[in-house]
FITORNU-41733 format. One record per residue: residue number from 1; x, y, z of N, C-alpha, C in turn. Coordinates in steps of 0.05 Angstrom, whole numbers, plus 5000, padded with zeros to 4 digits. Example, Ala and Ser with C-alpha at 12.3 -4.5 7.8 and 13.67 -1.06 7.14 Angstrom:
<bazas>
(baza 1,(5264,4886,5156),(5246,4910,5156),(5264,4934,5156))
(baza 2,(5257,4955,5142),(5273,4979,5143),(5258,5001,5157))
</bazas>
This chain:
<bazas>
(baza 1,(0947,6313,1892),(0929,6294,1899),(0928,6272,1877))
(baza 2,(0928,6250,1888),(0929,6231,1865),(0901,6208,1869))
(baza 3,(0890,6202,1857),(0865,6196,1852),(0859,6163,1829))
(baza 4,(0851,6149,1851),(0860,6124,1832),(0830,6106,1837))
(baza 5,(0820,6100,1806),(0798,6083,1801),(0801,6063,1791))
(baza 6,(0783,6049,1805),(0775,6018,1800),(0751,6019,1786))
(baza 7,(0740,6002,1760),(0736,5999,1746),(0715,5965,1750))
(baza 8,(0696,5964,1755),(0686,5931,1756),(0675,5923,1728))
(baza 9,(0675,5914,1727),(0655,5903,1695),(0637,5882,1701))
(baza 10,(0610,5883,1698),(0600,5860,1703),(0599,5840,1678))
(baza 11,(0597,5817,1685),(0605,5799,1674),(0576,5795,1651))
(baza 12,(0577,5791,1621),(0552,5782,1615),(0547,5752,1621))
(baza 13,(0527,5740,1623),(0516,5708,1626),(0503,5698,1610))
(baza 14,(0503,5678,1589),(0481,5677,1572),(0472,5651,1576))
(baza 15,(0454,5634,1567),(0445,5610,1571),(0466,5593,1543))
(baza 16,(0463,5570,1552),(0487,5552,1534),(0476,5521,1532))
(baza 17,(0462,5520,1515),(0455,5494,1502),(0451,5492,1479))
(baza 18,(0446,5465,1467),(0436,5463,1439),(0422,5434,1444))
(baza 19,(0409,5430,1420),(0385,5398,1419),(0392,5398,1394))
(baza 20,(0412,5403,1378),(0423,5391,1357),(0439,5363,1364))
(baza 21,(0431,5330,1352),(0435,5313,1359),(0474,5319,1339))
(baza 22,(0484,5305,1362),(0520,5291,1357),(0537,5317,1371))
(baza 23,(0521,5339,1377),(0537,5351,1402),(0543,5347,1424))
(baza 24,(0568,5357,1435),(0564,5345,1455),(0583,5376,1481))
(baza 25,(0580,5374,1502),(0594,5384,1511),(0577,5406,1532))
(baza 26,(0551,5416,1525),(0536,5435,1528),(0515,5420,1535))
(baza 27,(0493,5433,1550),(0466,5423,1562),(0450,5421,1541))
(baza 28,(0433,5408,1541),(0408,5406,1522),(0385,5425,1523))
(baza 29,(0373,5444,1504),(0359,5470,1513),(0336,5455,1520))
(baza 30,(0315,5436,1506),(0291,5423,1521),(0294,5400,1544))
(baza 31,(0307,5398,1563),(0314,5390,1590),(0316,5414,1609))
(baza 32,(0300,5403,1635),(0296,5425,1652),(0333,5439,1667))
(baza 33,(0348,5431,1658),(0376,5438,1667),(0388,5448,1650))
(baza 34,(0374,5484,1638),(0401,5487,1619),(0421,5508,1631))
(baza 35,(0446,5499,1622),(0474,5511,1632),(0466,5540,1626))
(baza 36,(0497,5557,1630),(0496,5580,1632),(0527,5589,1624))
(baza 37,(0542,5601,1613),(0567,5609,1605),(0572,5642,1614))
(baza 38,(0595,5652,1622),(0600,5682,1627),(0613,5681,1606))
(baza 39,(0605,5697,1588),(0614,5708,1554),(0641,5721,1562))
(baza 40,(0653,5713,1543),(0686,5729,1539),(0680,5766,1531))
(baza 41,(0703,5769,1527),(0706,5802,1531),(0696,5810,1504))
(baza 42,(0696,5806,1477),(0688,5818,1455),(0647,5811,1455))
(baza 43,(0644,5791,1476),(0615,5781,1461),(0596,5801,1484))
(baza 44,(0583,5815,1472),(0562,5825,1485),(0534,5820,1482))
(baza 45,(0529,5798,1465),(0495,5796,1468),(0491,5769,1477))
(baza 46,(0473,5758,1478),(0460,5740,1473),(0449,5722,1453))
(baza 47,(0454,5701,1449),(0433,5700,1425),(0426,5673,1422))
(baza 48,(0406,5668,1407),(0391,5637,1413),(0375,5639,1368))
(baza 49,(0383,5616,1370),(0378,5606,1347),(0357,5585,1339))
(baza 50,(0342,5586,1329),(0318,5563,1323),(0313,5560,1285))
(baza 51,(0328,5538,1279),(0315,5529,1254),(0309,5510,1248))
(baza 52,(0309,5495,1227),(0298,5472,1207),(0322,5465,1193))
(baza 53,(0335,5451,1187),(0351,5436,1178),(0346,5405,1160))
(baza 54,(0357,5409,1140),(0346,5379,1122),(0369,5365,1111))
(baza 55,(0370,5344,1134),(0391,5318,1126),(0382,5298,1100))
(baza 56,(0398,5300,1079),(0381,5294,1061),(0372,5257,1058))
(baza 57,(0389,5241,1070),(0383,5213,1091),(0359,5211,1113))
(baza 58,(0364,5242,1132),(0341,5234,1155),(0316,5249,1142))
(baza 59,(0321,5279,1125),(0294,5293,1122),(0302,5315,1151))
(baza 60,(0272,5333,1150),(0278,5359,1165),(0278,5345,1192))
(baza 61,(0297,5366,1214),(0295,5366,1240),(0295,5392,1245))
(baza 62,(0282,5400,1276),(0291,5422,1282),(0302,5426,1309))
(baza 63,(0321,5441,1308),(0349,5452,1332),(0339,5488,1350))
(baza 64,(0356,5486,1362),(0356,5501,1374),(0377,5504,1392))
(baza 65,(0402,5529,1387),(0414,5533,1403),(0419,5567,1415))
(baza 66,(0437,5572,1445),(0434,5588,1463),(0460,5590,1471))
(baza 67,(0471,5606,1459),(0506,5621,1476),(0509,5656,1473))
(baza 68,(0541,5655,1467),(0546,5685,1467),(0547,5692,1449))
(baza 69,(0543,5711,1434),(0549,5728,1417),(0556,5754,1410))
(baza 70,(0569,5772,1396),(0581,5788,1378),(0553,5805,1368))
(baza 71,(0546,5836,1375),(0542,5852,1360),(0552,5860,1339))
(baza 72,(0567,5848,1329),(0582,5849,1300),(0563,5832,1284))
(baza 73,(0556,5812,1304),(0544,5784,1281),(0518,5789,1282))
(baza 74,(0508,5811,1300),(0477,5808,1298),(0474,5830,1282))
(baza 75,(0490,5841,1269),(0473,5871,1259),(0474,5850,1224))
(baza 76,(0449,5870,1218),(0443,5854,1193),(0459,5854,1170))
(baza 77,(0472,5884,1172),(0499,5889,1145),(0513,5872,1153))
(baza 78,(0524,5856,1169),(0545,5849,1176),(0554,5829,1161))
(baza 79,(0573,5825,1150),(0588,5799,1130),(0577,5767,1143))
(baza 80,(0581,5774,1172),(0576,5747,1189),(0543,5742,1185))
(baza 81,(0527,5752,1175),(0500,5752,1181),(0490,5748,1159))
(baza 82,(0463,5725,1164),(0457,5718,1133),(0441,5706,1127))
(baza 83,(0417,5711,1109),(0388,5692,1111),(0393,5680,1090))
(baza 84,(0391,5660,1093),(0392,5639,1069),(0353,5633,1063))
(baza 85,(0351,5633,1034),(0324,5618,1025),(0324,5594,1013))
</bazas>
């Protein structure tokens, strides 16, 4: 008897914008239309970012962006991962 499986994977989806000004390419996260991306095969989370940034010409702004990401990058040991003060 031979016995043969199929395998589906569902796809992850994450939201995909940023409101960092001179990007371009991606939806804007504060506009009621933000995009959506199906993450490639290594990225399994989610992740969304919110900081403060200081152009030292303009002074602080703050961003916010939303794509795929790497359980590699979110664990806190991780080389990729990193709080700056």
């Amino acid at each position: 008897m031979l016995y043969l499986l199929e395998f589906t994977a569902l796809a992850l989806k994450c939201y995909d914008c940023t409101n960092m000004p001179g990007l371009s390419g991606v939806s804007k996260c504060d506009d009621g239309k933000v995009g959506s991306t199906t993450c490639g095969t290594f990225m399994d989370r989610c992740m969304t970012i919110k900081a403060t940034m200081t152009v030292p010409t303009a002074g602080p702004f703050q961003f916010e962006m939303k794509n795929c990401s790497s359980s590699i990058v979110c664990n806190r040991d991780s080389p990729y991962n990193s709080e700056l003060n």
